[in-house]
NUFI-796661 format. One record per residue (C-alpha): z, x, y; residue in three letters; residue number from 1. Coordinates in steps of 0.001 Angstrom, whole numbers, plus 500000, padded with zeros to 6 digits. Example, Ala and Ser with C-alpha at 12.3 -4.5 7.8 and 13.67 -1.06 7.14 Angstrom:
# NUFI-796661
REC:507800:512300:495500:ala:1;
REC:507140:513670:498940:ser:2;
This chain:
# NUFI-796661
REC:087881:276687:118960:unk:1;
REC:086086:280091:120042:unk:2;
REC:088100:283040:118448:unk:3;
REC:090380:284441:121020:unk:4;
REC:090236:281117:123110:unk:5;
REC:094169:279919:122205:unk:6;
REC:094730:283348:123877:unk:7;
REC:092801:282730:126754:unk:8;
REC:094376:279975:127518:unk:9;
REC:098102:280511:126465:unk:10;
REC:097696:283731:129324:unk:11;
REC:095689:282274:132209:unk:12;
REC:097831:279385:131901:unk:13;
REC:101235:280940:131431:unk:14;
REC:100595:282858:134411:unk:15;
REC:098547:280954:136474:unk:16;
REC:101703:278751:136791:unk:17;
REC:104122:281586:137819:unk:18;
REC:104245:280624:141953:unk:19;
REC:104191:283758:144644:unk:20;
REC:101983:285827:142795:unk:21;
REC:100525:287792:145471:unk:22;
REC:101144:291970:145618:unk:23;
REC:104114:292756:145200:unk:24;
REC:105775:290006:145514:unk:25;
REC:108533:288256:142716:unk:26;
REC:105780:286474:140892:unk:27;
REC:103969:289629:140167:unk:28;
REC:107236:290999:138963:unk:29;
REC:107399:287729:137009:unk:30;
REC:103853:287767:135371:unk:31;
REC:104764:291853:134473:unk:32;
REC:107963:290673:132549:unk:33;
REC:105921:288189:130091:unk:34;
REC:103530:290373:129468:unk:35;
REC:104831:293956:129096:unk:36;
REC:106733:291206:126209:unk:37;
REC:103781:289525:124975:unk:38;
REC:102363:293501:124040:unk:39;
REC:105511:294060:122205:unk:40;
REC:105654:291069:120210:unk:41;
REC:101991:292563:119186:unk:42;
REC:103271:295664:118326:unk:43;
REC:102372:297833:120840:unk:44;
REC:104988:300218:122833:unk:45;
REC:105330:298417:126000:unk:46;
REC:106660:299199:129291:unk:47;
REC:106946:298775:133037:unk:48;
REC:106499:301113:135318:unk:49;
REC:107979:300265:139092:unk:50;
REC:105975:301932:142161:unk:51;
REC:105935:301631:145466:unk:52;
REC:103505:299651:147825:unk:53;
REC:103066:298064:150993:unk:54;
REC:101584:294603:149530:unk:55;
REC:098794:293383:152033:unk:56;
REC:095403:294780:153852:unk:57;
REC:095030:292151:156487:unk:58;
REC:098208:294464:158743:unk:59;
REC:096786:297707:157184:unk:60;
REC:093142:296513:158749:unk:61;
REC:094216:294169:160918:unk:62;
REC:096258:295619:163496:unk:63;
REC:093933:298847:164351:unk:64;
REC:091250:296113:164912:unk:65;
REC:093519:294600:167037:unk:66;
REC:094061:297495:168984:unk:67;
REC:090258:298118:169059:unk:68;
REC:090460:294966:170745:unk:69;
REC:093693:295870:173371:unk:70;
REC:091393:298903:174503:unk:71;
REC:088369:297416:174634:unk:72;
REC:089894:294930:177456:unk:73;
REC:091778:297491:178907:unk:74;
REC:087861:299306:179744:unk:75;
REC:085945:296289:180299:unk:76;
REC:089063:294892:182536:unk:77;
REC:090588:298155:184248:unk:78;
REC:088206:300709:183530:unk:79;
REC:091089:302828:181042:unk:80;
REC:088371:305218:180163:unk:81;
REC:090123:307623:178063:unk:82;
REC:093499:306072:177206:unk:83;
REC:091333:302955:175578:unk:84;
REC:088506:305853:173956:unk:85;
REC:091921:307793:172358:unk:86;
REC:093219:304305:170950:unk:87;
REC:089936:302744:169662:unk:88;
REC:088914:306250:168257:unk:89;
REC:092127:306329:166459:unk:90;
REC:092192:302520:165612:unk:91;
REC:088508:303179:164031:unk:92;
REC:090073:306203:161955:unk:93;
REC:092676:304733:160695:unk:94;
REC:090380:301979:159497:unk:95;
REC:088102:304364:157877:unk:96;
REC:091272:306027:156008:unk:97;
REC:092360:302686:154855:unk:98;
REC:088888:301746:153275:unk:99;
REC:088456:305252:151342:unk:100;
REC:092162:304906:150046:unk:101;
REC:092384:309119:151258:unk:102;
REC:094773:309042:154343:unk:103;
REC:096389:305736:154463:unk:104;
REC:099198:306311:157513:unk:105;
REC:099399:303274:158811:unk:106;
REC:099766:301758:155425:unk:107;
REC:102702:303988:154304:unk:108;
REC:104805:303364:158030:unk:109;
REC:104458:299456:156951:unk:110;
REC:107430:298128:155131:unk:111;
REC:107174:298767:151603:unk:112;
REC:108183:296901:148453:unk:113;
REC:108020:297500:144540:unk:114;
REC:105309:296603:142396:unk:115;
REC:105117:296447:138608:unk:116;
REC:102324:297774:136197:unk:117;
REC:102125:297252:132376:unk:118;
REC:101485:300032:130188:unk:119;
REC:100785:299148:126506:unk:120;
REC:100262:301951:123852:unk:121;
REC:098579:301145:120921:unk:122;
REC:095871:302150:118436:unk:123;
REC:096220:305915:117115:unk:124;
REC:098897:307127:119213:unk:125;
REC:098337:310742:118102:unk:126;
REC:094589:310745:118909:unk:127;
REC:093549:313594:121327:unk:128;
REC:090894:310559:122660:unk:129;
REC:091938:307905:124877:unk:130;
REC:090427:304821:126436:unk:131;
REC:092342:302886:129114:unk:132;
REC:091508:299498:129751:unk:133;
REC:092722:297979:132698:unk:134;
REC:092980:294908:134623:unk:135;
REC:095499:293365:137460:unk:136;
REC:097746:290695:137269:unk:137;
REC:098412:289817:140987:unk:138;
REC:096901:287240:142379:unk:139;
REC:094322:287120:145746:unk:140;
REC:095003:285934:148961:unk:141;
REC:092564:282957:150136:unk:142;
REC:090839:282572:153908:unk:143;
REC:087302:282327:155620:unk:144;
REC:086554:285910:155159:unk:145;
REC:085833:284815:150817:unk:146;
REC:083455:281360:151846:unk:147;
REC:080686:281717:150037:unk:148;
REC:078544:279353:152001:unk:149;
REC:076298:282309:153711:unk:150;
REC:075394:284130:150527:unk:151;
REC:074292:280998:148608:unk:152;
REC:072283:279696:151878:unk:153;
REC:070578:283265:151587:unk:154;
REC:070121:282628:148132:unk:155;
REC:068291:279720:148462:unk:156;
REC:065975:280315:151293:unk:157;
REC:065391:283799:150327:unk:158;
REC:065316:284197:146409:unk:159;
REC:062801:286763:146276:unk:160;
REC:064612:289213:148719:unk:161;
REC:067925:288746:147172:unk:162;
REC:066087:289617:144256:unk:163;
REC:065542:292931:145366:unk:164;
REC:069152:294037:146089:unk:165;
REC:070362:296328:144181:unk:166;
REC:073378:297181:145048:unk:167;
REC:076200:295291:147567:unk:168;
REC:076429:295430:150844:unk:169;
REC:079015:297470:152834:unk:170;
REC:081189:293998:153533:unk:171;
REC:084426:296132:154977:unk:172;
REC:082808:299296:156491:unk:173;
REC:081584:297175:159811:unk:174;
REC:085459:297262:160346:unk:175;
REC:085293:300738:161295:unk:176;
REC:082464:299887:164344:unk:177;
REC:084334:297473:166419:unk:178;
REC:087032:300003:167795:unk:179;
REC:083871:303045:167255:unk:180;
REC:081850:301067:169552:unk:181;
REC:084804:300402:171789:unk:182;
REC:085412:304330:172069:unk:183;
REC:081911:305084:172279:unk:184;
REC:081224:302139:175369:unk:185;
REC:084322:303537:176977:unk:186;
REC:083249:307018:176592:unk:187;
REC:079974:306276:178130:unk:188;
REC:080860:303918:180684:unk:189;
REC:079017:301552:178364:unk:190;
REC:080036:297939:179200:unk:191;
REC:077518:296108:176950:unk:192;
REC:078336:298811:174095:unk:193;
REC:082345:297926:175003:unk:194;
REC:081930:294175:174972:unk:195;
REC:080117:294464:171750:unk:196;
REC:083068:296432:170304:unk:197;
REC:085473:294523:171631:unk:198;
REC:083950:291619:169774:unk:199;
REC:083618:293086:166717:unk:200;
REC:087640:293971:166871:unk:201;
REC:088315:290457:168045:unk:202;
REC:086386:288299:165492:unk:203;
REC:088235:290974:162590:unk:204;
REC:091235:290521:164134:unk:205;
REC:091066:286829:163899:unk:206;
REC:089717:287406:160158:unk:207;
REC:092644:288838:159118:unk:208;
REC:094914:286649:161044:unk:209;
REC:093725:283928:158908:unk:210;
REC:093905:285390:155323:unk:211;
REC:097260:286374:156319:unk:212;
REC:098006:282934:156637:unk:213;
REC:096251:281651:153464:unk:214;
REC:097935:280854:150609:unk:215;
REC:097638:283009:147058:unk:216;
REC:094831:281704:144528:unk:217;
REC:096320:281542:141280:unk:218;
REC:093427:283537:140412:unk:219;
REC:092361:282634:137167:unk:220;
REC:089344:284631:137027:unk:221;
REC:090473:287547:139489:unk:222;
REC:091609:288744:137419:unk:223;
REC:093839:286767:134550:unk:224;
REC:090061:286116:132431:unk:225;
REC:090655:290571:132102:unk:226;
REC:094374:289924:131728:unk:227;
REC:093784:287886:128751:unk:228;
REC:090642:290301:127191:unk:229;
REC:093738:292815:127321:unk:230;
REC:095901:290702:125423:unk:231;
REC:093399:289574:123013:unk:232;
REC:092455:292998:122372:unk:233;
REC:095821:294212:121788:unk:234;
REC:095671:291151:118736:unk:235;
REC:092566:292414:117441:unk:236;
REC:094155:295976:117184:unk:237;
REC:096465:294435:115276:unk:238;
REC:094014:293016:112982:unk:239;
REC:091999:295683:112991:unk:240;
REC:093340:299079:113425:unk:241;
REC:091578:301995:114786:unk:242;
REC:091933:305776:113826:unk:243;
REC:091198:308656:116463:unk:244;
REC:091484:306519:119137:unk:245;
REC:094564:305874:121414:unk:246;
REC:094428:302973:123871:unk:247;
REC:096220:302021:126666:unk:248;
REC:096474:298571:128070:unk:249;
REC:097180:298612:131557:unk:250;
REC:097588:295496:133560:unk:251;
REC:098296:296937:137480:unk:252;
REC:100028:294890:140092:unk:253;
REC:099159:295267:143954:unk:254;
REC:095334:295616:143034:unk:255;
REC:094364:292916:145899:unk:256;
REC:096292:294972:148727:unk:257;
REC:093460:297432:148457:unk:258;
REC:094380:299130:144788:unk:259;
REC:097879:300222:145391:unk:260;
REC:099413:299644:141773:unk:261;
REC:096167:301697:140169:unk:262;
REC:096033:303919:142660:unk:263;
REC:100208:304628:141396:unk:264;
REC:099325:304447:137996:unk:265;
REC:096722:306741:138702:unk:266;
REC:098710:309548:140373:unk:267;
REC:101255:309109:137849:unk:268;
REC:099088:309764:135082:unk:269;
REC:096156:311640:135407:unk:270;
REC:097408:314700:135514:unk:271;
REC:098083:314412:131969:unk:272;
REC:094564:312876:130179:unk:273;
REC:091859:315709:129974:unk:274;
REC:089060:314347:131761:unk:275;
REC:087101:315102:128714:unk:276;
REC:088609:312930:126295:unk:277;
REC:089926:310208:128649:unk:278;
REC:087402:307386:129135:unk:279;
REC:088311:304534:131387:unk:280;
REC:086738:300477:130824:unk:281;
REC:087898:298064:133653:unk:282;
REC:087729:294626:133409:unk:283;
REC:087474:292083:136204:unk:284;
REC:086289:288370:136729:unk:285;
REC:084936:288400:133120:unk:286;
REC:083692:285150:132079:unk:287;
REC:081999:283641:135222:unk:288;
REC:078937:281693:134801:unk:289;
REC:077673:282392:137956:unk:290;
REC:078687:285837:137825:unk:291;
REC:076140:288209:139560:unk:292;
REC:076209:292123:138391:unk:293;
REC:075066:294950:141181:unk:294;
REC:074859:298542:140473:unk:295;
REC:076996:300777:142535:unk:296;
Protein backbone atom coordinates (compact mmCIF):
# COMPACT_ATOMS: atom_id res chain seq x y z
CA UNK A 1 0.00 0.00 0.00
CA UNK A 2 1.03 3.65 -1.26
CA UNK A 3 1.71 5.84 1.91
CA UNK A 4 -1.31 7.88 2.60
CA UNK A 5 -3.58 5.41 0.56
CA UNK A 6 -5.54 3.81 3.92
CA UNK A 7 -6.37 7.56 4.21
CA UNK A 8 -7.54 7.98 0.92
CA UNK A 9 -9.71 5.55 1.12
CA UNK A 10 -11.03 5.55 4.80
CA UNK A 11 -12.23 9.53 3.60
CA UNK A 12 -13.56 9.16 0.05
CA UNK A 13 -15.28 6.23 1.28
CA UNK A 14 -16.62 7.39 4.60
CA UNK A 15 -18.07 10.19 2.86
CA UNK A 16 -18.84 9.14 -0.36
CA UNK A 17 -21.49 7.01 1.47
CA UNK A 18 -23.09 9.91 3.46
CA UNK A 19 -26.54 10.32 1.02
CA UNK A 20 -27.85 14.15 0.19
CA UNK A 21 -24.63 15.61 -0.06
CA UNK A 22 -25.35 18.40 -2.28
CA UNK A 23 -24.88 22.37 -0.92
CA UNK A 24 -26.17 22.84 1.86
CA UNK A 25 -28.04 20.26 2.38
CA UNK A 26 -27.97 17.59 5.75
CA UNK A 27 -25.32 15.44 4.17
CA UNK A 28 -22.96 18.28 3.86
CA UNK A 29 -23.69 19.05 7.44
CA UNK A 30 -23.05 15.32 7.92
CA UNK A 31 -19.65 14.99 6.03
CA UNK A 32 -18.58 18.53 8.19
CA UNK A 33 -19.31 16.66 11.55
CA UNK A 34 -16.77 13.61 10.73
CA UNK A 35 -14.35 15.59 9.68
CA UNK A 36 -14.03 18.81 11.74
CA UNK A 37 -13.60 15.19 14.24
CA UNK A 38 -11.26 13.34 12.20
CA UNK A 39 -8.78 16.87 12.51
CA UNK A 40 -9.15 16.67 16.17
CA UNK A 41 -8.40 13.20 16.72
CA UNK A 42 -5.07 14.45 14.72
CA UNK A 43 -4.47 17.06 16.93
CA UNK A 44 -5.35 19.95 15.29
CA UNK A 45 -7.91 22.73 16.80
CA UNK A 46 -10.95 22.02 14.89
CA UNK A 47 -14.09 23.75 14.28
CA UNK A 48 -17.22 24.53 12.31
CA UNK A 49 -18.16 27.49 11.21
CA UNK A 50 -22.13 27.82 10.07
CA UNK A 51 -22.88 30.47 7.14
CA UNK A 52 -25.45 31.25 5.18
CA UNK A 53 -26.24 30.24 1.47
CA UNK A 54 -28.75 29.77 -1.01
CA UNK A 55 -27.53 26.09 -2.16
CA UNK A 56 -28.04 25.86 -6.06
CA UNK A 57 -27.06 27.92 -9.46
CA UNK A 58 -29.45 26.29 -11.84
CA UNK A 59 -32.56 29.05 -10.05
CA UNK A 60 -29.77 31.69 -9.57
CA UNK A 61 -29.04 31.23 -13.62
CA UNK A 62 -31.88 29.65 -14.51
CA UNK A 63 -34.75 31.75 -14.00
CA UNK A 64 -33.27 35.19 -15.60
CA UNK A 65 -32.70 32.90 -18.67
CA UNK A 66 -36.04 32.04 -18.40
CA UNK A 67 -37.19 35.38 -18.40
CA UNK A 68 -34.81 36.17 -21.33
CA UNK A 69 -36.94 33.72 -22.83
CA UNK A 70 -40.69 35.26 -21.53
CA UNK A 71 -39.47 38.60 -23.30
CA UNK A 72 -38.09 37.37 -26.12
CA UNK A 73 -41.73 35.85 -27.06
CA UNK A 74 -43.39 38.65 -25.79
CA UNK A 75 -41.25 40.81 -28.96
CA UNK A 76 -41.21 38.22 -31.48
CA UNK A 77 -45.12 37.47 -30.58
CA UNK A 78 -46.60 41.04 -29.58
CA UNK A 79 -44.03 43.34 -30.49
CA UNK A 80 -43.39 44.41 -26.32
CA UNK A 81 -40.53 46.52 -27.44
CA UNK A 82 -39.43 48.05 -24.32
CA UNK A 83 -41.17 46.15 -21.51
CA UNK A 84 -39.33 42.78 -23.03
CA UNK A 85 -35.73 45.13 -23.71
CA UNK A 86 -36.12 46.31 -19.65
CA UNK A 87 -36.63 42.49 -18.63
CA UNK A 88 -34.02 40.76 -20.87
CA UNK A 89 -31.53 43.67 -20.10
CA UNK A 90 -32.08 43.03 -16.51
CA UNK A 91 -32.34 39.15 -16.85
CA UNK A 92 -28.76 39.44 -18.75
CA UNK A 93 -27.42 41.56 -15.65
CA UNK A 94 -28.37 39.65 -13.21
CA UNK A 95 -26.70 36.77 -14.99
CA UNK A 96 -23.54 38.61 -15.35
CA UNK A 97 -23.65 39.44 -11.40
CA UNK A 98 -24.18 35.86 -10.65
CA UNK A 99 -21.10 34.63 -12.74
CA UNK A 100 -18.56 37.35 -11.20
CA UNK A 101 -19.89 36.44 -7.60
CA UNK A 102 -19.98 40.80 -7.15
CA UNK A 103 -23.80 41.61 -6.99
CA UNK A 104 -25.62 38.44 -6.53
CA UNK A 105 -29.51 39.83 -5.87
CA UNK A 106 -31.32 37.36 -7.13
CA UNK A 107 -29.30 34.83 -5.29
CA UNK A 108 -29.71 36.45 -1.81
CA UNK A 109 -33.97 36.95 -2.37
CA UNK A 110 -33.83 32.92 -2.93
CA UNK A 111 -34.53 30.95 0.15
CA UNK A 112 -31.54 30.44 2.07
CA UNK A 113 -30.17 27.62 4.22
CA UNK A 114 -26.94 26.94 6.42
CA UNK A 115 -23.87 25.54 5.26
CA UNK A 116 -20.90 24.19 7.20
CA UNK A 117 -17.07 24.80 6.63
CA UNK A 118 -14.15 23.10 8.49
CA UNK A 119 -11.46 25.06 9.85
CA UNK A 120 -8.42 23.08 11.15
CA UNK A 121 -5.44 24.91 12.86
CA UNK A 122 -2.37 23.29 12.98
CA UNK A 123 1.39 23.57 12.45
CA UNK A 124 3.05 26.70 14.33
CA UNK A 125 0.11 28.39 15.56
CA UNK A 126 2.12 31.48 16.56
CA UNK A 127 3.77 31.92 13.12
CA UNK A 128 3.20 35.43 11.59
CA UNK A 129 3.09 33.11 8.03
CA UNK A 130 0.16 31.25 7.02
CA UNK A 131 -0.82 28.90 4.24
CA UNK A 132 -4.47 27.84 3.82
CA UNK A 133 -5.22 24.87 2.03
CA UNK A 134 -8.55 24.32 1.00
CA UNK A 135 -10.88 22.01 -0.58
CA UNK A 136 -14.92 21.34 -0.52
CA UNK A 137 -16.74 18.65 0.77
CA UNK A 138 -20.18 18.98 -0.98
CA UNK A 139 -20.92 17.05 -3.55
CA UNK A 140 -21.97 18.13 -7.52
CA UNK A 141 -25.10 18.00 -9.05
CA UNK A 142 -25.21 15.67 -12.33
CA UNK A 143 -27.14 16.59 -15.91
CA UNK A 144 -26.37 17.07 -19.74
CA UNK A 145 -24.74 20.35 -19.26
CA UNK A 146 -21.24 17.96 -17.65
CA UNK A 147 -21.38 15.12 -20.91
CA UNK A 148 -18.25 15.01 -22.01
CA UNK A 149 -18.99 13.50 -25.36
CA UNK A 150 -18.27 16.95 -27.43
CA UNK A 151 -14.88 17.70 -25.95
CA UNK A 152 -13.46 14.17 -26.46
CA UNK A 153 -15.04 14.07 -30.19
CA UNK A 154 -12.98 17.43 -30.58
CA UNK A 155 -10.21 15.75 -29.15
CA UNK A 156 -10.02 13.19 -31.45
CA UNK A 157 -10.65 14.76 -34.75
CA UNK A 158 -8.76 17.78 -33.88
CA UNK A 159 -5.63 16.91 -31.65
CA UNK A 160 -3.42 19.41 -32.99
CA UNK A 161 -5.82 22.42 -32.36
CA UNK A 162 -6.75 21.34 -28.96
CA UNK A 163 -3.21 21.31 -28.59
CA UNK A 164 -2.98 24.83 -28.89
CA UNK A 165 -5.45 25.94 -26.17
CA UNK A 166 -4.20 27.45 -23.62
CA UNK A 167 -6.49 28.39 -21.51
CA UNK A 168 -10.55 27.28 -21.11
CA UNK A 169 -13.16 28.44 -22.73
CA UNK A 170 -15.78 30.89 -21.32
CA UNK A 171 -18.42 27.73 -20.78
CA UNK A 172 -20.99 30.06 -18.53
CA UNK A 173 -20.44 33.61 -19.94
CA UNK A 174 -22.72 32.72 -23.26
CA UNK A 175 -25.45 32.80 -20.46
CA UNK A 176 -25.28 36.40 -20.33
CA UNK A 177 -26.10 36.70 -24.49
CA UNK A 178 -29.36 34.99 -24.71
CA UNK A 179 -31.47 37.70 -22.76
CA UNK A 180 -28.45 40.55 -24.28
CA UNK A 181 -29.44 39.50 -27.63
CA UNK A 182 -33.08 39.45 -26.68
CA UNK A 183 -32.76 43.23 -25.46
CA UNK A 184 -30.64 44.17 -28.19
CA UNK A 185 -33.26 42.40 -31.14
CA UNK A 186 -36.04 44.10 -29.26
CA UNK A 187 -34.30 47.32 -29.11
CA UNK A 188 -33.67 47.26 -32.75
CA UNK A 189 -36.69 45.80 -34.01
CA UNK A 190 -34.35 42.91 -34.71
CA UNK A 191 -36.43 39.71 -35.20
CA UNK A 192 -33.60 37.37 -36.35
CA UNK A 193 -31.30 38.98 -33.49
CA UNK A 194 -34.62 38.25 -31.01
CA UNK A 195 -35.20 34.71 -32.17
CA UNK A 196 -31.58 34.03 -31.74
CA UNK A 197 -31.80 35.30 -28.14
CA UNK A 198 -34.71 33.81 -27.40
CA UNK A 199 -33.03 30.54 -28.23
CA UNK A 200 -30.16 30.96 -26.45
CA UNK A 201 -32.50 31.67 -23.13
CA UNK A 202 -34.61 28.68 -24.05
CA UNK A 203 -31.99 25.91 -24.65
CA UNK A 204 -30.28 27.43 -20.94
CA UNK A 205 -33.37 27.36 -19.52
CA UNK A 206 -33.93 23.80 -20.36
CA UNK A 207 -30.13 23.21 -19.21
CA UNK A 208 -30.77 24.10 -15.97
CA UNK A 209 -34.12 22.54 -15.74
CA UNK A 210 -32.39 19.34 -16.11
CA UNK A 211 -29.43 19.57 -13.62
CA UNK A 212 -31.99 20.67 -11.28
CA UNK A 213 -33.47 17.48 -11.65
CA UNK A 214 -30.27 15.33 -11.56
CA UNK A 215 -29.29 13.59 -8.80
CA UNK A 216 -25.91 14.51 -6.56
CA UNK A 217 -22.58 12.59 -7.67
CA UNK A 218 -21.03 11.33 -4.70
CA UNK A 219 -18.17 13.08 -6.06
CA UNK A 220 -15.25 11.24 -5.29
CA UNK A 221 -12.87 13.22 -7.16
CA UNK A 222 -14.77 16.71 -6.98
CA UNK A 223 -13.60 17.13 -4.64
CA UNK A 224 -13.20 14.25 -1.71
CA UNK A 225 -9.45 13.13 -3.67
CA UNK A 226 -8.54 17.21 -2.00
CA UNK A 227 -10.65 16.31 1.02
CA UNK A 228 -8.49 13.46 1.76
CA UNK A 229 -4.84 15.39 0.68
CA UNK A 230 -6.24 17.67 3.64
CA UNK A 231 -6.58 14.96 5.95
CA UNK A 232 -3.48 13.24 5.05
CA UNK A 233 -1.64 16.32 5.44
CA UNK A 234 -2.95 17.13 8.72
CA UNK A 235 -1.23 13.26 9.62
CA UNK A 236 1.92 14.19 8.16
CA UNK A 237 1.97 17.40 10.38
CA UNK A 238 1.69 15.23 12.94
CA UNK A 239 4.59 13.27 11.95
CA UNK A 240 6.41 15.89 10.95
CA UNK A 241 6.05 19.18 12.55
CA UNK A 242 6.74 22.45 11.05
CA UNK A 243 8.12 25.71 12.73
CA UNK A 244 7.21 29.31 11.32
CA UNK A 245 4.50 28.13 9.56
CA UNK A 246 0.76 28.10 10.59
CA UNK A 247 -1.70 26.15 8.44
CA UNK A 248 -5.13 26.06 8.08
CA UNK A 249 -7.15 23.23 6.71
CA UNK A 250 -10.23 24.35 5.33
CA UNK A 251 -12.72 22.02 3.82
CA UNK A 252 -15.81 24.60 2.51
CA UNK A 253 -19.32 23.42 1.96
CA UNK A 254 -21.66 25.05 -0.81
CA UNK A 255 -18.57 25.26 -3.26
CA UNK A 256 -20.78 23.66 -6.26
CA UNK A 257 -23.64 26.43 -5.84
CA UNK A 258 -21.16 28.80 -7.38
CA UNK A 259 -18.53 29.19 -4.20
CA UNK A 260 -20.85 30.26 -1.51
CA UNK A 261 -19.14 28.48 1.61
CA UNK A 262 -15.49 30.06 0.39
CA UNK A 263 -16.81 32.97 -0.60
CA UNK A 264 -18.20 33.05 3.59
CA UNK A 265 -15.11 31.83 4.75
CA UNK A 266 -13.55 34.35 2.81
CA UNK A 267 -15.39 37.44 4.09
CA UNK A 268 -15.10 36.11 7.43
CA UNK A 269 -11.53 35.94 7.41
CA UNK A 270 -9.58 37.96 5.32
CA UNK A 271 -9.72 40.83 6.95
CA UNK A 272 -7.48 39.40 9.41
CA UNK A 273 -4.34 37.53 7.27
CA UNK A 274 -1.90 40.27 5.87
CA UNK A 275 -1.89 39.68 2.33
CA UNK A 276 1.79 39.51 2.66
CA UNK A 277 2.23 36.61 4.72
CA UNK A 278 -0.98 34.73 3.83
CA UNK A 279 -0.47 32.33 0.90
CA UNK A 280 -3.39 30.31 -0.29
CA UNK A 281 -2.94 26.36 -2.15
CA UNK A 282 -6.35 24.92 -3.36
CA UNK A 283 -6.85 21.60 -4.14
CA UNK A 284 -9.41 20.10 -6.49
CA UNK A 285 -9.94 16.80 -8.57
CA UNK A 286 -6.36 15.74 -7.62
CA UNK A 287 -5.56 12.39 -8.77
CA UNK A 288 -7.28 12.04 -12.22
CA UNK A 289 -5.56 10.21 -14.86
CA UNK A 290 -7.05 11.93 -17.48
CA UNK A 291 -6.77 15.10 -15.82
CA UNK A 292 -6.02 18.02 -18.28
CA UNK A 293 -4.27 21.35 -16.67
CA UNK A 294 -5.07 24.97 -18.51
CA UNK A 295 -3.58 28.15 -17.45
CA UNK A 296 -5.94 30.83 -16.40
Amino acid sequence: MIPGEATLREVVGTLAAIPDRGSARPGERDAGEWLSERFTKLGCDARIETERAHGSYWWPLGLPSAVGLVAGVAALAKGSRWPAAVAAAAASATIGGEITSRVRYLRRRLPQRSCWNVVAETGDLTARRTVIVLAHHDAPRTGRLFDQTAQRWAHERFPEAMERVKTAPPLVWPLVGGPALVAAGALTRRKGITALGTALSALATAIFVDVARSPVSPGANDNLSGVASLVRLAEALQETPVSGIRVLLVSCGSEESMQEGILAFGARHFASLPTGNTHVINLETIGSPNLILLEG
